[in-house]
N, C-alpha and C positions, 0 to 999 in steps of 0.2 A: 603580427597578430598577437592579440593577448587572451591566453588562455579563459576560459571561465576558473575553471578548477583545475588543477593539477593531480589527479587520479592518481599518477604513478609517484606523484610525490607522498601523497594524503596514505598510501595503502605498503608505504615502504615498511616502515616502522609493525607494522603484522604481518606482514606478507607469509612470513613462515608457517604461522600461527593457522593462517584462512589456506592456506594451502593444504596443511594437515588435515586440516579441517573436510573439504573439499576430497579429497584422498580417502579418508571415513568413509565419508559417503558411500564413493565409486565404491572400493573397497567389500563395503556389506549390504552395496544394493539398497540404499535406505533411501531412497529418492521422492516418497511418497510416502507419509504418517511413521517417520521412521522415530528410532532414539533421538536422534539429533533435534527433531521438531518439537518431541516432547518437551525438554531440556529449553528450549527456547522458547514456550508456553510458559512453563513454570517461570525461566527468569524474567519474563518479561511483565504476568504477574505480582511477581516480588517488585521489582521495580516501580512499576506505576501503582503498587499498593489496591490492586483488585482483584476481584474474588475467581473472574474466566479470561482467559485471553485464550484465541483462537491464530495461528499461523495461516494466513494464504499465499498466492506463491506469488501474487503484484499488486500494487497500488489499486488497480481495475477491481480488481476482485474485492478487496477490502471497501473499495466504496459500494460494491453491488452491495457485499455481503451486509452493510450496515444499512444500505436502502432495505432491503427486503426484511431485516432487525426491525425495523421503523413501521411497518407494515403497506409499504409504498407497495400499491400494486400497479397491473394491467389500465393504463386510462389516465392515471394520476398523474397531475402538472408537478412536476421539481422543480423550485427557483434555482435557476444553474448560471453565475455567472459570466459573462462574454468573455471576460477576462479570466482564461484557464488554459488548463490541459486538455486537448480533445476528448483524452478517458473520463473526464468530468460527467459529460455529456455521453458519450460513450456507453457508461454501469448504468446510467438513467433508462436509457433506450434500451439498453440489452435486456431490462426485465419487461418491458411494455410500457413502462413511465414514458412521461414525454417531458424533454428537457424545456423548463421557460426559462428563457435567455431575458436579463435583466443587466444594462448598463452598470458602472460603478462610480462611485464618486473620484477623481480622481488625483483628490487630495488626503484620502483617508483610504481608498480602494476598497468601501465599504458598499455593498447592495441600495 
């Protein structure tokens, strides 16, 4: 069998680093809006050159959190590709949205 990804390969090279890292944490209990998150706002900021960046703790939530941004409420159709992740569908449904499943082209994999 062939791998997708090599995880233990891709996380050797920091492994020290994400450990200490990770140890912080445990450490000073900072598990929830702690130093560590702030610091990861900020660079992430700097990075993509914008004014908020907000940390959530998974993919799911980042897409709620940008649905409910958007002003998607209760009732509201989402165009949610077939072709996805279940959490797609998932953050739609979770606020009261309702997911519209739409084919894709599947020479561009575009809506």
């Amino acid at each position: 069998m062939i791998p997708i990804a090599d995880l233990k390969k891709q996380i050797a090279p920091i492994r020290q680093e994400i450990d200490s890292a990770i140890q912080d944490v445990i450490n000073n209990t900072n598990f929830i809006l702690g130093k560590e998150v702030s610091e990861f706002e900020n660079e992430i900021t700097q990075y993509c050159r914008v004014e908020y960046a907000i940390g959530v703790s998974n993919g799911t939530d980042a897409i709620r959190l940008a649905l409910l941004a958007l002003g998607i409420k209760q009732g509201d159709g989402v165009i949610c590709p077939t072709f996805t992740y279940f959490a797609t569908a998932g953050a739609i449904a979770s606020i009261g949205a309702i997911p519209v499943f739409v084919d894709i082209n599947p020479d561009t994999y575009n809506i």
